[in-house]
C-alpha positions in Angstrom: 14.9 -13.6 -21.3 14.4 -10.6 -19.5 12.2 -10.2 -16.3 11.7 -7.0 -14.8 9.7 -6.2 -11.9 9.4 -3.1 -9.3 9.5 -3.6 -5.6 9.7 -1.5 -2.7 12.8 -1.7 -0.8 12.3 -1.7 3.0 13.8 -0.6 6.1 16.1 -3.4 6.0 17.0 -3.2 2.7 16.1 -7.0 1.8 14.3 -8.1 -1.3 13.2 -11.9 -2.4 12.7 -13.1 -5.6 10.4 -15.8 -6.6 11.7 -16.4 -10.1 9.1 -18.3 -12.6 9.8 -22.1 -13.1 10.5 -21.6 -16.9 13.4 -19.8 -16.1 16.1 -21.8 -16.7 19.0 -22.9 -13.9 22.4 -21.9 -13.8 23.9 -19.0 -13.4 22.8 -15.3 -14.1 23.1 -11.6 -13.6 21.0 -9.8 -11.4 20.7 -6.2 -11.2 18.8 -3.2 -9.2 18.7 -0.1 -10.7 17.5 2.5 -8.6 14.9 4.8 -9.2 16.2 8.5 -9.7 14.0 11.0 -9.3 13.5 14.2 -11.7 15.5 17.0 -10.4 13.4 20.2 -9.8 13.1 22.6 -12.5 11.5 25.0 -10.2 14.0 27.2 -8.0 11.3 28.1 -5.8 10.0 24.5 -5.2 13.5 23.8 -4.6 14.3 26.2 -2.1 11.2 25.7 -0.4 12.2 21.6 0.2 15.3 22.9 1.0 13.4 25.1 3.7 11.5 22.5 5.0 14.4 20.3 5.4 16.2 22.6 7.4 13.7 23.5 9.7 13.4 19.6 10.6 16.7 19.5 11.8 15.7 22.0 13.7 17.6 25.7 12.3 16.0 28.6 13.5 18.7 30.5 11.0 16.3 33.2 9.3 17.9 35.2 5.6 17.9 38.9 7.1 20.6 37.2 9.8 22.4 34.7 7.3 23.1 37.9 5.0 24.8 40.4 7.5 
């Protein structure tokens, strides 16, 4: 028997099962397999994240200075 179901993991990383009553009892494995997400095809869209991401940790590094 196979049961597969997707949650949302939380801030403190804590899940609970409520497993159906047919299952049977004794031991079994449990896994989680995260949820990768599709890397970007697009350079631009990439770059632009990338962009965003660095101005949130607050650089104010701008290209014309980062190629001298």
């Amino acid at each position: 028997m196979v049961i597969t179901q997707t949650v949302d993991i939380q801030a403190d990383r804590r899940i609970f099962l409520d497993l159906p009553p047919e299952l049977p009892v004794g031991k079994a494995i449990v896994a989680v397999i995260p949820q990768i997400e599709k890397p970007i095809d697009n350079t631009y869209e990439a770059t632009v994240k990338l962009r965003g991401l660095t101005k949130k940790m607050g650089s104010t590094l701008r290209w014309n200075v980062f190629l001298k």
